[in-house]
C-alpha positions in Angstrom: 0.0 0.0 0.0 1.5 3.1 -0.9 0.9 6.3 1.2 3.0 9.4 2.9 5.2 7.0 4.0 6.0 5.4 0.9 5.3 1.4 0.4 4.3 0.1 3.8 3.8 -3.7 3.9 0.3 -4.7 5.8 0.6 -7.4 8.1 -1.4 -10.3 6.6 -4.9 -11.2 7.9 -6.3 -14.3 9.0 -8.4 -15.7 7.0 -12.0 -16.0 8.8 -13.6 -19.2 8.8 -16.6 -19.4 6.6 -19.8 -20.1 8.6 -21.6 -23.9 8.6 -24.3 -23.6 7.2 -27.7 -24.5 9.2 -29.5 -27.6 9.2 -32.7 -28.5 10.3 -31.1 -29.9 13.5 -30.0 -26.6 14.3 -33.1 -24.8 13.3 -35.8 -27.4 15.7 -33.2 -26.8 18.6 -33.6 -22.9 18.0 -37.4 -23.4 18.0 -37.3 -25.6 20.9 -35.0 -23.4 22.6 -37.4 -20.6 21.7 -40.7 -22.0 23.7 -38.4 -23.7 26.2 -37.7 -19.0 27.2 -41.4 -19.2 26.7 -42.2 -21.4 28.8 -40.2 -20.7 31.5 -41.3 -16.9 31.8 -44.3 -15.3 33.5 -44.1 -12.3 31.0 -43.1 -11.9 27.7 -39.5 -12.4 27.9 -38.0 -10.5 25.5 -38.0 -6.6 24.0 -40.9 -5.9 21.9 -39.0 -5.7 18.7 -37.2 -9.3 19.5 -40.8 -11.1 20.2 -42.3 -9.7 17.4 -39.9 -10.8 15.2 -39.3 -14.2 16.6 -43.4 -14.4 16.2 -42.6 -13.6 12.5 -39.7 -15.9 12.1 -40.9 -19.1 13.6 -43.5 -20.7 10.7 -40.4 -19.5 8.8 -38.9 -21.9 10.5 -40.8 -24.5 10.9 -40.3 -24.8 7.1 -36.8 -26.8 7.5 -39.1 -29.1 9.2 -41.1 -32.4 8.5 -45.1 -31.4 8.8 -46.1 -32.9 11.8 -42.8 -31.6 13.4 -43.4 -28.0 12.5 -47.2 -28.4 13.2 -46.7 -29.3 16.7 -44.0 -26.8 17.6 -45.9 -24.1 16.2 -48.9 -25.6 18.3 -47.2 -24.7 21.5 -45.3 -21.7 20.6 -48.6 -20.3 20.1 -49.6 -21.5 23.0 -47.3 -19.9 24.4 -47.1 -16.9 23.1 -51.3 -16.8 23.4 -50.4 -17.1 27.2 -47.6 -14.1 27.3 -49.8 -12.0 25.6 -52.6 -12.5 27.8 -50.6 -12.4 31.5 -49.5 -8.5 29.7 
């Protein structure tokens, strides 16, 4: 690189590891780990913006899965988050 300086050798970068990509192991234990907070809280347990957009996100989800999977964790994360929503 040349600058004021004149040529100035850069120290050379580490080369970042490219990310695994997801499965649908890792998407169900998202999901479960989603209504497992759900669950466990008395009130909706996370900022407004973040629970909305998990609510948005989760049939997204559920799409890596097989039908009756996705059915049933849908089931009770709207059961869940029926019950949050009331308790506010």
């Amino acid at each position: 690189m040349s600058d004021l300086f004149g040529d100035v050798p850069q120290p050379e970068r580490p080369k970042a590891e490219a990310p695994r990509p997801l499965t649908a192991d890792d998407v169900k234990a998202k999901m479960i780990e989603l209504i497992a907070a759900l669950r466990a809280a008395d009130d909706i347990p996370f900022p407004a913006a973040e629970f909305q957009r998990h609510v948005a996100m989760f049939p997204i989800m559920a799409q890596w899965l097989p039908d009756d999977e996705a059915k049933q964790l849908c089931f009770e994360f709207e059961r869940e988050v029926k019950r949050l929503r009331k308790a506010a």
